[in-house]
C-alpha positions as CSV (number, residue, x, y, z in Angstrom):
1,X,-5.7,-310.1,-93.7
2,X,-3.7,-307.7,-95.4
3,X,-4.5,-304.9,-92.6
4,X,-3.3,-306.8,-90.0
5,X,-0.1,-307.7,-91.5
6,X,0.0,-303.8,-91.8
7,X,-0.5,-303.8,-88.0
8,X,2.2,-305.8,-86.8
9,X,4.8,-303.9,-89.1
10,X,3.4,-300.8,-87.4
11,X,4.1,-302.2,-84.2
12,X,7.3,-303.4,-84.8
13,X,8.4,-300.2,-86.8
14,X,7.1,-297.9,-83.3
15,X,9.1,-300.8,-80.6
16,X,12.5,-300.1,-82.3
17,X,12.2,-296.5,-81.0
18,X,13.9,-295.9,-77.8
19,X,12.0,-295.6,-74.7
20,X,13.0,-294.3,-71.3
21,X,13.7,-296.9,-68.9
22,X,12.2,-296.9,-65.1
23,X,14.6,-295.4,-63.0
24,X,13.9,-298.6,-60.4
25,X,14.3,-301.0,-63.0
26,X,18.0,-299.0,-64.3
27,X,18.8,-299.4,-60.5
28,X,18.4,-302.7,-60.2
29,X,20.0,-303.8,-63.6
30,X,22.8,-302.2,-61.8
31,X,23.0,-304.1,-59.2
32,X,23.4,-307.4,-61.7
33,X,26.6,-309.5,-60.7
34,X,27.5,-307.5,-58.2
35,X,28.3,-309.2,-55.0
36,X,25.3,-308.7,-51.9
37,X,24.5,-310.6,-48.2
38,X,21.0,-310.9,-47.6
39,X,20.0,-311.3,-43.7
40,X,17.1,-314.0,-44.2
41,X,14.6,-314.4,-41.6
42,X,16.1,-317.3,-39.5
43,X,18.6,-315.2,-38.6
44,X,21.3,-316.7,-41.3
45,X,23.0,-314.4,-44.4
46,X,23.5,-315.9,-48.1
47,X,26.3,-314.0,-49.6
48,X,26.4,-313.9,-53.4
49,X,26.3,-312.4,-56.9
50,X,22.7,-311.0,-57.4
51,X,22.0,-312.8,-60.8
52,X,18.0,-312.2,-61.2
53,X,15.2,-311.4,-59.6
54,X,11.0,-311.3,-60.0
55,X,8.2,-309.2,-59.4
56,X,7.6,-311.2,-55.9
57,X,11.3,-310.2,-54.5
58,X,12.5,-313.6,-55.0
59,X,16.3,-313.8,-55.9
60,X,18.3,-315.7,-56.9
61,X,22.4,-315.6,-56.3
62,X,25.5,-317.2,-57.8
63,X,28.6,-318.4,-56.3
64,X,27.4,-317.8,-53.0
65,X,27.4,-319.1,-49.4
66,X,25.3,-319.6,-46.5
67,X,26.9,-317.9,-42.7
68,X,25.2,-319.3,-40.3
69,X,25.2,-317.6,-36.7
70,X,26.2,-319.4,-33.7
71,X,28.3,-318.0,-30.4
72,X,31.1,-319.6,-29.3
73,X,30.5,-320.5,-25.3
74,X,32.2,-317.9,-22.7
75,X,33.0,-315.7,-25.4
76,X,29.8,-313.8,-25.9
77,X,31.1,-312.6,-29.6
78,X,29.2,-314.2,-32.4
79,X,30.9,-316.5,-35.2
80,X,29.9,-318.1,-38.4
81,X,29.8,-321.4,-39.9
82,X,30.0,-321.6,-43.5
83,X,28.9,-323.5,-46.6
84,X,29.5,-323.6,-50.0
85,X,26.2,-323.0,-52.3
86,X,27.2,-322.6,-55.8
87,X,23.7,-321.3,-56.6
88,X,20.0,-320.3,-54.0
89,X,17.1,-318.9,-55.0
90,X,15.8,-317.3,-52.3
91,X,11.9,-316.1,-51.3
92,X,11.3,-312.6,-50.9
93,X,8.9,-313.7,-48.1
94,X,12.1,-314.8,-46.4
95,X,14.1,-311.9,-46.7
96,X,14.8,-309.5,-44.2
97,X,17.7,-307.0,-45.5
98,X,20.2,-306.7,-48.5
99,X,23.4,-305.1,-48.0
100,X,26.4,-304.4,-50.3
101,X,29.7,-303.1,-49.5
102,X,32.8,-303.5,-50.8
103,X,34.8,-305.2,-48.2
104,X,35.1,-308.7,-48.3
105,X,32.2,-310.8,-46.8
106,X,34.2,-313.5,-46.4
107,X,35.6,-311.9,-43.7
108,X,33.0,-312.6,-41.7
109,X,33.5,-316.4,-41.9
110,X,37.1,-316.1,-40.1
């Protein structure tokens, strides 16, 4: 008994060394509440602050809203109806781009 209790101080005292961290992973800890539109697969964008992710690409964003496409009749120019989501979590299955800029998205809703 008393070797493993050695064992688990040795692990502990070795974890409190710093490691290098993955170069992807820094990137996207970056990318943390920072405001993004994903183009989903329907053809309609979520714009929001990027507040997790998973291994499957699933995110999920924060005080974010859904632009849904639709042309207005003889103009030929697309516009976009809005709503208000608070919070999505969206599948990576359904994902088809991720952009971020920083203009204003909600631009595009006007």
């Amino acid at each position: 008994m008393a070797a493993a209790a050695e064992s688990v101080v040795v692990a502990s005292e070795q974890s409190s060394e710093p490691q290098e961290e993955d170069p992807a992973r820094k990137t996207l800890k970056s990318y943390l509440n920072k405001r993004m539109k994903v183009k989903l697969s329907d053809g309609r964008y979520v714009v929001g602050d990027l507040l997790c992710t998973d291994k499957d690409m699933n995110i999920v964003l924060g005080n974010c809203e859904e632009l849904i496409p639709r042309s207005r009749k003889g103009e030929g120019k697309e516009d976009y109806l809005t709503r208000l989501l608070s919070m999505a979590v969206i599948p990576g299955q359904h994902i088809k781009s991720i952009s971020m800029s920083a203009i204003s998205f909600n631009k595009l809703s006007k």
